[in-house]
C-alpha positions in Angstrom: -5.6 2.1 16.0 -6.1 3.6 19.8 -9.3 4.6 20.5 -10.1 8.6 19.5 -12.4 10.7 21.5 -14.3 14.4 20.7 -13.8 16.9 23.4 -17.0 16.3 24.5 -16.0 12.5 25.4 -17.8 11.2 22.8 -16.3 8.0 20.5 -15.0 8.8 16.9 -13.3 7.1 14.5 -10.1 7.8 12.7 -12.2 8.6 9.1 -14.8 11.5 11.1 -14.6 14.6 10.1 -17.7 15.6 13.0 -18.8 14.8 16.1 -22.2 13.3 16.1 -22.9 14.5 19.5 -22.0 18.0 19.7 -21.7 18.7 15.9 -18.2 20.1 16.8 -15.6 19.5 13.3 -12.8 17.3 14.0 -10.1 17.2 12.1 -6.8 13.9 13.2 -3.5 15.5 14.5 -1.3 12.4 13.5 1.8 13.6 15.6 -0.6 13.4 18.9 -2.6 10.7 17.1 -5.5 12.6 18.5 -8.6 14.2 17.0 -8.5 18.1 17.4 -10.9 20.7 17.1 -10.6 22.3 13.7 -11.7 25.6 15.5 -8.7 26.0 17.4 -6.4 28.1 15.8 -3.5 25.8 16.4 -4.3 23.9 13.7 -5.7 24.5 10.0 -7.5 21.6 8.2 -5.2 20.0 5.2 -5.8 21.8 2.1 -7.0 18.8 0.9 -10.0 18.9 3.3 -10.7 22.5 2.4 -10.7 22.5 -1.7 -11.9 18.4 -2.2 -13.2 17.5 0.7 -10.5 14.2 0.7 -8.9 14.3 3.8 -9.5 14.8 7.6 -5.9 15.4 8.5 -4.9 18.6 10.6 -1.7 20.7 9.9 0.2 22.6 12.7 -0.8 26.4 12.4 2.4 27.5 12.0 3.5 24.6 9.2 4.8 26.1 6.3 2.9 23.4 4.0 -0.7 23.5 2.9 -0.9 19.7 2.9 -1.0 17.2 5.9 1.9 14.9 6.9 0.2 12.2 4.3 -1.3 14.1 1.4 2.0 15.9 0.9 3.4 12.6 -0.1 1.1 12.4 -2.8 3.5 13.2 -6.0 0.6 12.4 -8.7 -2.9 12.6 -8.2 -6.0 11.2 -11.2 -7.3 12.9 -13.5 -10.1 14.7 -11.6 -11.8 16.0 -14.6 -13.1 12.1 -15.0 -16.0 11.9 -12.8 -15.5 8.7 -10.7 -11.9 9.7 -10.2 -12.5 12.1 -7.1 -14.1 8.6 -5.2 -11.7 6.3 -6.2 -8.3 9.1 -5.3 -10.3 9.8 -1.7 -10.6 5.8 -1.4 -6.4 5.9 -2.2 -5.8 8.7 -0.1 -8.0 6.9 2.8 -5.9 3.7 2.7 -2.6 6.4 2.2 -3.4 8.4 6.0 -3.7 4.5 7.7 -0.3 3.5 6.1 1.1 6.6 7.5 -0.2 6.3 10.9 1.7 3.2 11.1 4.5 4.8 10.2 4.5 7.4 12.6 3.5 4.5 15.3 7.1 2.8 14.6 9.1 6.8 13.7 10.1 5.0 10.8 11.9 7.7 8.5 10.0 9.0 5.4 11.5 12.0 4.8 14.6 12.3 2.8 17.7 12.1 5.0 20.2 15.1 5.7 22.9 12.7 3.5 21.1 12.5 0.3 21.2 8.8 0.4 17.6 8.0 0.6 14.6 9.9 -1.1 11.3 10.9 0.8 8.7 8.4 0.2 5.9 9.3 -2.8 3.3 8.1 -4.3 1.6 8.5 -7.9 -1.8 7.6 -8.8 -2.1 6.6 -12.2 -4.5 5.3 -14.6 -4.3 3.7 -17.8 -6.1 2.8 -20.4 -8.5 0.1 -18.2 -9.9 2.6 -16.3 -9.7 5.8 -19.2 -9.6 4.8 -22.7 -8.2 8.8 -22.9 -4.8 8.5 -21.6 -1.4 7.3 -23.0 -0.3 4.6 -20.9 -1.8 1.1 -22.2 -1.1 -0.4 -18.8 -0.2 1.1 -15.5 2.0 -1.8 -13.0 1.0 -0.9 -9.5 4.7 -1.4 -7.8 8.4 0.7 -6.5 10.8 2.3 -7.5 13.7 4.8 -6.2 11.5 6.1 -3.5 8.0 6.2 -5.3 5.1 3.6 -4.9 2.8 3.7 -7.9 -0.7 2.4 -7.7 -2.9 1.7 -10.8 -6.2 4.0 -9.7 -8.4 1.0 -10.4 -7.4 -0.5 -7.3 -10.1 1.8 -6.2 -12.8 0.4 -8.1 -14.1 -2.8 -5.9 -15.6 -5.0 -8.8 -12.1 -4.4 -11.3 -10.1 -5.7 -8.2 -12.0 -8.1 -7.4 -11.5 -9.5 -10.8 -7.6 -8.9 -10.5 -7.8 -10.6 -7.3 -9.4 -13.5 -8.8 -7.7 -13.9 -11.9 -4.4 -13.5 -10.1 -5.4 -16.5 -7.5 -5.1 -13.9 -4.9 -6.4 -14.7 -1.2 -6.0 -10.6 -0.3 -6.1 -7.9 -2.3 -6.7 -4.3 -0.8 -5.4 -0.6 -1.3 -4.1 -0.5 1.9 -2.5 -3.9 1.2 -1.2 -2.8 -1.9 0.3 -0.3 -0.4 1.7 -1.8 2.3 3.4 -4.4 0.6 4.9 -1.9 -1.4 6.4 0.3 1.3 8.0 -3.1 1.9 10.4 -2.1 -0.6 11.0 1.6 0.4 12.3 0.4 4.2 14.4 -2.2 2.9 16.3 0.5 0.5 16.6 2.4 3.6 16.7 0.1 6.7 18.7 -3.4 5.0 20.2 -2.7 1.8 23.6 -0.8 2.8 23.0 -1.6 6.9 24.1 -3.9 9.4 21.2 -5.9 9.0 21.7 -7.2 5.6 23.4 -10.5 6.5 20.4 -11.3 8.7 18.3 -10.5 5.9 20.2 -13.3 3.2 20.2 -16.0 5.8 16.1 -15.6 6.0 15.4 -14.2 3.0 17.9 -15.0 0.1 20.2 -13.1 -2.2 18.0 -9.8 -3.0 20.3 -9.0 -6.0 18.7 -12.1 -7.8 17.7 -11.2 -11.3 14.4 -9.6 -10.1 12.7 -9.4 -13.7 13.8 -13.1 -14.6 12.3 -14.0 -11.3 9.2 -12.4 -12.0 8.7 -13.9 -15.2 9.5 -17.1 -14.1 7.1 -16.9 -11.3 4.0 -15.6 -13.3 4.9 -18.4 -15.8 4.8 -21.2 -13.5 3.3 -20.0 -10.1 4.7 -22.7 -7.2 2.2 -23.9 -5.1 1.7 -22.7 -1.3 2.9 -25.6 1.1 1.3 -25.8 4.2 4.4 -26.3 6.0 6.8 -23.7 4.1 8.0 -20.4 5.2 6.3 -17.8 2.9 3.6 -16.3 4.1 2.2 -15.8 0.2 2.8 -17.6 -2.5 3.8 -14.4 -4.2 6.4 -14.3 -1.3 7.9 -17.5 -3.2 8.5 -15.0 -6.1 11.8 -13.3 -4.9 13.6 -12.5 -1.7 12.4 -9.1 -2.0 8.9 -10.1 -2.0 9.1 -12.5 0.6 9.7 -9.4 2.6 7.7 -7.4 1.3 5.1 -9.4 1.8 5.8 -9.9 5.3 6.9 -6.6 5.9 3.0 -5.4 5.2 1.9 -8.2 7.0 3.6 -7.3 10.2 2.1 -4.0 9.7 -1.6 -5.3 9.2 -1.0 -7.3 12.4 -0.2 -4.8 14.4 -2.6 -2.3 13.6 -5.4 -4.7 14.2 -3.5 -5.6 17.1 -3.6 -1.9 18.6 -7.3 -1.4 18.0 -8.1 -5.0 19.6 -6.4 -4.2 22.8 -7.9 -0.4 22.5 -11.9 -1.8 22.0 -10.8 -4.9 25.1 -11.1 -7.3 22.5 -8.1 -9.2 24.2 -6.8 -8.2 27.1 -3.2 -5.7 26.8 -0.4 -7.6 28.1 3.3 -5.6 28.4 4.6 -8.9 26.9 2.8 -8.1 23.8 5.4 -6.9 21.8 7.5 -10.0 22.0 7.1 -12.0 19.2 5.4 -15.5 20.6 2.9 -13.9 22.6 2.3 -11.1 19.8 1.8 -14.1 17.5 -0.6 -16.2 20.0 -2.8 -13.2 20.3 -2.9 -12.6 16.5 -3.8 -16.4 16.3 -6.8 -16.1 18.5 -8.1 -12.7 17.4 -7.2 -13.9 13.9 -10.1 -16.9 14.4 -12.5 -15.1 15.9 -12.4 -12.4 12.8 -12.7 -15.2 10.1 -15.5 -16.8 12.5 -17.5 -13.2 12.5 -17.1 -12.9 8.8 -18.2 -16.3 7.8 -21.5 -15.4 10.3 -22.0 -12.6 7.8 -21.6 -14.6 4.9 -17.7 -13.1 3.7 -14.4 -15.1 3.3 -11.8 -15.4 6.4 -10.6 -11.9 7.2 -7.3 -12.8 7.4 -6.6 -16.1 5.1 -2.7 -16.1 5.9 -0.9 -19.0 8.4 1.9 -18.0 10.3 4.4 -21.1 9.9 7.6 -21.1 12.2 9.7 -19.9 9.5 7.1 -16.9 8.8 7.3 -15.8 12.6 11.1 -16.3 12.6 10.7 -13.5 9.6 8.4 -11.3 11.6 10.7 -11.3 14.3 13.6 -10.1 12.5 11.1 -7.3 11.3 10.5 -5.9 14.8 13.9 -6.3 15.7 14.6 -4.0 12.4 11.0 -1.3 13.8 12.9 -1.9 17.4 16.1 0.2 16.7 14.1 3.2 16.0 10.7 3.0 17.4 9.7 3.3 21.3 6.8 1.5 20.5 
């Protein structure tokens, strides 16, 4: 994330919704990837902002749509009569507005396409019966399908993740991850499945028309272990070719967000080679060490408990090279 600035010159951060110095109310334009003033009447704060109080996104005065570039993508929202639901669907919609960002970073397509081939991306933010004993569904699967990434609403609730994390021998477990991983899935329906990169894709990846529910269940049955040396970056990536890129797919995306923000704050020092894979990776290595180092000071496990092996980076390559043909970032 660049850094963001009030008019005044003051630093803010891409969550504020006022400037501490001059009181002004900012709202983010993410097309500028700017904050705005939300009193001039080029823009109008998301509805969103207005009636809940959820989002700090702007929308262009003359947009048709009440709802901001990301909450309009929002298909299904929790139950709001529930009274922790509000927190947990802002902590969702939080994670949501930094996955977009991204997206808009690379001009990857989320919109539907003119052809009809691909859907707009959406989301739906269920619950079941863990969270709300009052609702049908037993057990919501947070997960894809056709266009639509669905994420169980206690993903919002720290201490049941946690839990999940644990009992799932996860090293990461997130919102944003979750949700990342699971765009995974949307840009390989629309960037690899019927494209000229599919053949690059099976000699990396595998055959992605493997029996995905018999690989699932024989996966949660008998979870492989990690080797040091192999080239998953997960060992939920060992699961099926499709989640080996998924996985990696969110993980290029983590690594260059925090990538961004370190060059923006002079953490590590910009370099035009940067966006070439070795030296991206090198500088992720180092910043990488110095973030698990801070959080063990404050007493937290590594930030960022992952280790790029040679046949990881050869599958973060072919990810940029994918981003490449239509970003000019």
């Amino acid at each position: 994330m660049k850094n963001l600035y009030c008019l005044c010159g003051q630093a803010v951060f891409f969550e504020n919704t006022r400037c501490l110095n001059c009181q002004r109310a900012l709202g983010y334009d993410p097309q500028r990837r700017a904050m705005v003033d939300l009193d001039n009447p080029r823009y109008r704060a998301c509805a969103n902002y207005r009636d809940a109080a959820i989002c700090n996104w702007v929308v262009s005065a003359d947009d048709a749509e009440a709802l901001c570039r990301s909450c309009r993508l929002t298909r299904t929202t929790p139950n709001l009569s529930v009274p922790a639901n509000k927190g947990r669907w802002a902590i969702l919609e939080a994670a949501k507005r930094r996955l977009i960002s991204g997206f808009l970073y690379f001009d990857l397509p989320i919109d539907a396409d003119p052809a009809g081939q691909h859907p707009a991306l959406a989301f739906d933010f269920l619950e079941d019966r863990g969270s709300n004993p009052l609702v049908a569904e037993e057990y919501i699967r947070t997960g894809y399908a056709t266009g639509r990434i669905t994420i169980n609403v206690s993903e919002a609730n720290p201490v049941q993740r946690e839990y999940t994390r644990s009992l799932m021998n996860e090293d990461y477990r997130t919102p944003l991850g979750h949700m990342r991983h699971e765009s995974g899935h949307y840009f390989y329906d629309r960037l690899i499945q019927q494209g000229p990169w599919r053949s690059s894709f099976e000699a990396l990846f595998g055959d992605p028309c493997l029996d995905y529910e018999q690989a699932l269940a024989n996966y949660y049955a008998d979870p492989p272990l990690l080797e040091a040396s192999s080239g998953y970056i997960s060992q939920y990536a060992q699961a099926h070719p499709l989640e080996d890129w998924a996985e990696c797919w969110a993980h290029f995306l983590h690594i260059n967000d925090a990538l961004e923000s370190a060059r923006a704050s002079q953490t590590i020092v910009f370099q035009e080679t940067l966006t070439e894979i070795p030296h991206w990776v090198d500088q992720w290595v180092q910043l990488s060490v110095t973030l698990n180092e801070l959080n063990h000071c404050m007493g937290h496990a590594d930030a960022y408990p992952f280790v790029l092996t040679t046949g990881v980076i050869t599958k973060l390559e072919f990810i940029r090279q994918v981003v490449d043909q239509l970003s000019p970032n």
